[in-house]
N, C-alpha and C positions, 0 to 999 in steps of 0.2 A: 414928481409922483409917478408912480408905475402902478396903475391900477390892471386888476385883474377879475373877471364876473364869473360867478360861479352857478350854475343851473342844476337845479333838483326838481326833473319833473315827478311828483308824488301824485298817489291815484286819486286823491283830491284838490291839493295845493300845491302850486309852483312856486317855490320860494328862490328866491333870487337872493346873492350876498357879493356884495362890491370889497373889493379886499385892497389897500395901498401897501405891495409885497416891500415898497424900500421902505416905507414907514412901520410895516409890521403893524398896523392898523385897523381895523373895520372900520368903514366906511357907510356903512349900512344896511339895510336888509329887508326885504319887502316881500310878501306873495300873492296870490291871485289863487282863484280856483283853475283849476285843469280841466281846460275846455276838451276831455278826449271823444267824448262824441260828437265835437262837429270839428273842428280843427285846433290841434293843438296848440296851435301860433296865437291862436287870440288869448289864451290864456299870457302866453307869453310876454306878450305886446302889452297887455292889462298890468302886469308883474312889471315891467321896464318902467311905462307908464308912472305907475307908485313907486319904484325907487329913483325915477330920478327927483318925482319930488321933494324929496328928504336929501337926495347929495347931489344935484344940479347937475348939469349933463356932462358925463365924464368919457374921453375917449379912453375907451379898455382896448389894454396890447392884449388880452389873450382871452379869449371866453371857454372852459372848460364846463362840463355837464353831465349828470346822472340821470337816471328814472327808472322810475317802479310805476309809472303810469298803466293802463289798462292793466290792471294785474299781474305788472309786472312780466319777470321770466319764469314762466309756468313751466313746472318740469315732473317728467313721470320717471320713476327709477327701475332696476329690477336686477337681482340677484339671487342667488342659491340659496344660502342660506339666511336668514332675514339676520342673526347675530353677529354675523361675519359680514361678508359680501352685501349683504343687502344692507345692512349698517355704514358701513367704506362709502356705502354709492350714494347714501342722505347725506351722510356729511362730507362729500364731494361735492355736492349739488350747493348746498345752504352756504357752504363757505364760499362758494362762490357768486353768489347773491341771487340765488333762485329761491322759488316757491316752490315746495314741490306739493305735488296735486296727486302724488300716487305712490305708493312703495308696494310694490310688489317682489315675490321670493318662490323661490322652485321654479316649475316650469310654468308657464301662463294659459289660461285656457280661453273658449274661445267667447264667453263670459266676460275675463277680462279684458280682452280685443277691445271687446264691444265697450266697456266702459271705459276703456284707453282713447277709444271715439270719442264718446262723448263727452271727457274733461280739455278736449283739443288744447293738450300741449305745445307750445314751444319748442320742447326739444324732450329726447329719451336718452337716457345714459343705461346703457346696457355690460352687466358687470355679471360676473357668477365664475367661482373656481379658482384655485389657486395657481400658479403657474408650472404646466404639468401632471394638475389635478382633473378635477370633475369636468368633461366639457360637453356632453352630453347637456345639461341643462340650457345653457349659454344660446347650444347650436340649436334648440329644442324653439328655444326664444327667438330668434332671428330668423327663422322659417314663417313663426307667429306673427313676426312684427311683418314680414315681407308680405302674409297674404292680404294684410289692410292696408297695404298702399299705401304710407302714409306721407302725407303733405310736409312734417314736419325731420329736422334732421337728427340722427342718429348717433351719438358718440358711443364707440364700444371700447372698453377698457378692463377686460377681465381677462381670463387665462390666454397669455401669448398662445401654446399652444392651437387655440382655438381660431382666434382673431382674425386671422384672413380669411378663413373658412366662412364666418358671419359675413363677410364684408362681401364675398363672390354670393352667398343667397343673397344680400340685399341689395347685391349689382342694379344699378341704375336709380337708385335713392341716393339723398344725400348722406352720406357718411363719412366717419372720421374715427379713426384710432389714435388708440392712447396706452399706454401703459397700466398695467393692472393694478387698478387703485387698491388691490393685496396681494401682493406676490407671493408670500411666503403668509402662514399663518401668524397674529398678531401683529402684524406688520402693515403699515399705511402707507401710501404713495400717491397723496389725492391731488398734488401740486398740479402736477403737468394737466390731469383732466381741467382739474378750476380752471389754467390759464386756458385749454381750448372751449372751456363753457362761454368762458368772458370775449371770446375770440369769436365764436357765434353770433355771439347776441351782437354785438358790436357791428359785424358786416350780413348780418340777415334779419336780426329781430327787431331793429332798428325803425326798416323799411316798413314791416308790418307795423309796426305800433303808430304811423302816420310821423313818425319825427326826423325822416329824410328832409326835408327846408330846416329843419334846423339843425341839422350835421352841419349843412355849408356855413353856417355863421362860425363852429366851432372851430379851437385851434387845434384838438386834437380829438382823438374818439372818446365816446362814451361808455359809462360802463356803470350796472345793475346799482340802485341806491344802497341794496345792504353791505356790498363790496364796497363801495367809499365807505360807509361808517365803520366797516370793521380793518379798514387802512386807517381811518380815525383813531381808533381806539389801539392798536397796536402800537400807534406812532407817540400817542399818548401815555401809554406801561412804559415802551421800551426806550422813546427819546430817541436820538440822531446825532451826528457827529455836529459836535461845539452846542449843542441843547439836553439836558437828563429828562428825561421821563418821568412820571408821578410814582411808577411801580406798578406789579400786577392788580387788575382792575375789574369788575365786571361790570357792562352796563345794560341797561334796561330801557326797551322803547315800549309803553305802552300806547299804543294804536285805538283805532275807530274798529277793525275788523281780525289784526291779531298782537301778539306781544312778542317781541324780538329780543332775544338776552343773546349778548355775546360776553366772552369770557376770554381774558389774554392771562391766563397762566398756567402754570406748569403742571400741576394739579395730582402729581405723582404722590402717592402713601409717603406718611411722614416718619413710620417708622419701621424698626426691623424686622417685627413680627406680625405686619400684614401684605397679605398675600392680593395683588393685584388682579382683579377678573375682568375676563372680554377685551375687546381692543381698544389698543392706547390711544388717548383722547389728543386730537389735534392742541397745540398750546395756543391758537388762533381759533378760539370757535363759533359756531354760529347756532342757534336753534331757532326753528318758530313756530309759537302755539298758534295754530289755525281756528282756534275753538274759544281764544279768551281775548277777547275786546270790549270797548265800551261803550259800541254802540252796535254793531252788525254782531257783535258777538258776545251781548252782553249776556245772554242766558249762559251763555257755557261757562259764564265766571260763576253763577248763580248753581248751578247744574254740577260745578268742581268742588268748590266749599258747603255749600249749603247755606237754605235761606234763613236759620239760624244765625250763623256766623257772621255772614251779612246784617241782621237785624241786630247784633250785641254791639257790632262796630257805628252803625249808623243811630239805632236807638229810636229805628224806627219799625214799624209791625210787619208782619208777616205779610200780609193779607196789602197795606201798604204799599209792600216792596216788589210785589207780584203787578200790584196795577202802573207802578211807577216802570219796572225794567218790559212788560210789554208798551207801554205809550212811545219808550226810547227808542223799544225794536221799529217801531212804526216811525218815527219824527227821527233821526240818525241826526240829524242837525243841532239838534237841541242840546244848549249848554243852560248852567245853571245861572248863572247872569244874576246872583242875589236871591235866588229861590232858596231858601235853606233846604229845603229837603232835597232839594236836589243835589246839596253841595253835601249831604251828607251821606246820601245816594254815593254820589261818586268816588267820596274819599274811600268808603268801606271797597267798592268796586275797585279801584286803584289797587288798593292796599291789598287786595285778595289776590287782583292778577299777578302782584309782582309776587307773594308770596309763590303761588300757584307755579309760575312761568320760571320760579329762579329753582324751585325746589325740582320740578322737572330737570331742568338745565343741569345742575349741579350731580352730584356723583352719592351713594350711599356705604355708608361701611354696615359692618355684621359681625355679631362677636361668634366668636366657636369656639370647638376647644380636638386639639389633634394629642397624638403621643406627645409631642410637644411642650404641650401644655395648651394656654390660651393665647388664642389667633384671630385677628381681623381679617375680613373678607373685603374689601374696598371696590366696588363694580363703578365707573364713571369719573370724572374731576373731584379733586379732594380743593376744594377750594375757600377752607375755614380759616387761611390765613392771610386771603387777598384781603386789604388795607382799603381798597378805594372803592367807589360805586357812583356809575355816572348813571344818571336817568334823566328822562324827554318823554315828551307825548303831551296832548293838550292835558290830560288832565292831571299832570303834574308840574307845567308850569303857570298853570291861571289859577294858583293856590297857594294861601300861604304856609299850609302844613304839608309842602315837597316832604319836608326830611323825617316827619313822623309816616308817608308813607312807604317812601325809599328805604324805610329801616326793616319793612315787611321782610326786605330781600337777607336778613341776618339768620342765622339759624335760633331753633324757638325750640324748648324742650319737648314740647309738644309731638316735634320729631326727631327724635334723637338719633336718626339713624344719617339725615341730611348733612353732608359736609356743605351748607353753606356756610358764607364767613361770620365767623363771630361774634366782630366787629370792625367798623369800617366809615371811611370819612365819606361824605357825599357831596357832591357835583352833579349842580343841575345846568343840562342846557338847555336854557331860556329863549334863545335865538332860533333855535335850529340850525344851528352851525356844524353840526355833527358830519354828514355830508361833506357839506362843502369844503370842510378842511382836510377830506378822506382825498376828494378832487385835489385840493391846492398841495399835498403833501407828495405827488408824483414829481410835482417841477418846483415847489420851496421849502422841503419836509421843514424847514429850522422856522421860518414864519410859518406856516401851519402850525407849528406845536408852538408856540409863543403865543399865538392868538389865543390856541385853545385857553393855554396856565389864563389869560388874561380875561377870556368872555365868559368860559363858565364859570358858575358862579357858587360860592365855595359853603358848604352849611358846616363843617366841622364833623366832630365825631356823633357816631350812633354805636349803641350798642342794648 
């Protein structure tokens, strides 16, 4: 046996997964809560604790690890134009497994200084101009960021042109260049920044989030939780050498505080007479609604759909549904444990996020009509013809109607403008193995994706 432990410190639970890579096995799975206000380790040690009672004490050749613990990699952005550049710099940031806590576009004032202050970021990625282009704004920006001093470091990745210039105002800060996540108009280059965000966090954000003692146990470094899952789900579309892949997929985490949709496909217009708008969508993506959760953020599910909508699904009253989603906002903890209203609370709740969170995510077409004749408009991923949909979150695996909610994420006439998928098989992760096979797939991609075909757990087709 060649066992191997995989660590996901999450902002509430540490879930721990024992893997046997020669048996291509799970081994087991256990978690604790996430001790992050007093030290992180006891959570830890609570989590070991209960896995080894279910697989007896096992020596592990290698222990790898994630986390999104204290909120994670908090990140503030800022570019020229918010369609262009300031677009480039969100989904440089999210792909890399950040939160971002701020998009900012033009020049920044001293307003937003002050509330750059006060969401204390993690780290800034500073982007604006094409190469060659605008650098006025950029350099406008890097004066602003120089006069608040700030504690946290600085990645600049917009107009070469400008770059060194930034980098001499913010002489004596931490900082770091990168290549302009847009060189050229429509055009992306977000790779190199994601690897220096991931490079960050790894040797400085580490330290502050108090999980320096547990670097030393690991075998290699760490790296943000939504980056493991969307190495997950990547390795899962696309497969690996002597393993296939399930095909382009989208998955869905719905959370306590927000909902995570990643998308692995190509999502380009499907035919000759539509015209593609704005810039092209990474085939690796990541989004995250900050406003639709199920417990910290259950009004903004309620606040997106409406408490109608909520009430047709649940079939329970208005008036009800108001006393129910404020007692949740107060008691976060509280699961429905046999409560029916509660359990029906949450399925409507579920069922609205993923719609909500996939319909965002996903891309819209627009009919017109030119000399041509009639023309599609397509702004976003066309993604009506991904086949798969993984989804996770408590309150889709402590239910037996997963796959009447998971179908939310299908496209509905309702909006006929949403390229989401049509129709589509569903795969629940049950475990929370999502993670940790994003971890194990840096050093066994072929057991990684085996375990995945094998633990999640398969509901067939929706549409």
């Amino acid at each position: 046996m060649k066992a191997v432990l995989l660590i996901d410190f999450g902002s509430t639970y540490t879930k721990l997964t024992s893997v046997d890579v020669e048996a291509e096995v799970l081994l087991g799975t256990a978690q604790a809560y996430t001790t992050v206000q007093t030290d992180i380790n006891d959570g830890l040690e609570e989590g070991l604790r209960l896995l080894e009672k279910k697989t007896g004490p096992i020596k592990y050749e290698a222990c790898y690890a994630c986390s999104s613990a204290a909120g994670g990699l908090r990140m503030v952005t800022s570019g020229l134009v918010p369609e262009l550049t300031g677009e480039a710099a969100k989904l440089a940031s999210l792909g890399a497994g950040a939160k971002v806590v701020g998009v900012y576009a033009f020049q920044l004032t001293e307003d937003d200084i002050e509330d750059i202050r006060e969401s204390k970021p993690d780290m800034f990625l500073l982007v604006g101009g094409t190469d060659g282009g605008n650098t006025e704004c950029i350099l406008h920006n890097a004066r602003m960021l120089a006069s608040m001093k700030p504690q946290f470091p600085i990645v600049i990745a917009g107009n070469r042109t400008a770059c060194r210039e930034c980098q001499r105002i913010l002489d004596g800060l931490e900082v770091y260049v990168c290549p302009n996540v847009m060189p050229r108009f429509g055009m992306l280059n977000i790779e190199p920044t994601q690897k220096q965000i991931r490079e960050i966090f790894l040797n400085r954000i580490i330290q502050a989030k108090g999980l320096s003692k547990v670097a030393e146990l690991l075998s290699d470094i760490m790296m943000p939780t939504p980056s493991a899952v969307l190495q997950a789900m990547e390795l899962l579309a696309q497969g690996c050498e002597g393993e296939s892949g399930i095909g382009e997929l989208i998955g869905v985490d719905v959370g306590g505080a927000t909902t995570d949709v990643y998308s692995i496909a190509d999502g380009m217009p499907e035919h000759m007479n539509t015209v593609f708008k704005g810039l092209p969508e990474p085939y690796a993506k990541r989004t995250v609604e900050g406003d639709i959760g199920m417990r910290y953020s259950i009004q903004g599910i309620v606040d997106a759909v409406g408490t109608e909508c909520i009430s047709q699904l649940s079939g329970l009253s208005g008036e009800r549904i108001h006393q129910l989603v404020e007692d949740l906002r107060q008691h976060t903890n509280k699961v429905p444990c046999g409560d029916d209203e509660l359990e029906r609370l949450d399925y409507a709740l579920a069922s609205m996020a993923i719609e909500e969170a996939v319909s965002r995510h996903a891309g819209t077409i627009e009919e017109t009509y030119t000399m041509m004749g009639q023309t599609f408009v397509q702004e976003g991923k066309n993604l009506a013809k991904v086949k798969q949909i993984i989804v996770t979150g408590g309150s889709l695996i402590h239910t037996k109607r997963t796959a009447e909610i998971a179908a939310h994420a299908l496209y509905s006439p309702a909006q006929p403008a949403s390229l989401r998928p049509k129709k589509a098989d569903v795969w629940v992760d049950r475990t929370y193995i999502l993670a940790a096979m994003g971890l194990l797939s840096s050093y066994y991609p072929q057991t990684a994706l085996r375990i995945m075909k094998k633990e999640l757990e398969y509901h067939g087709y929706s549409e």
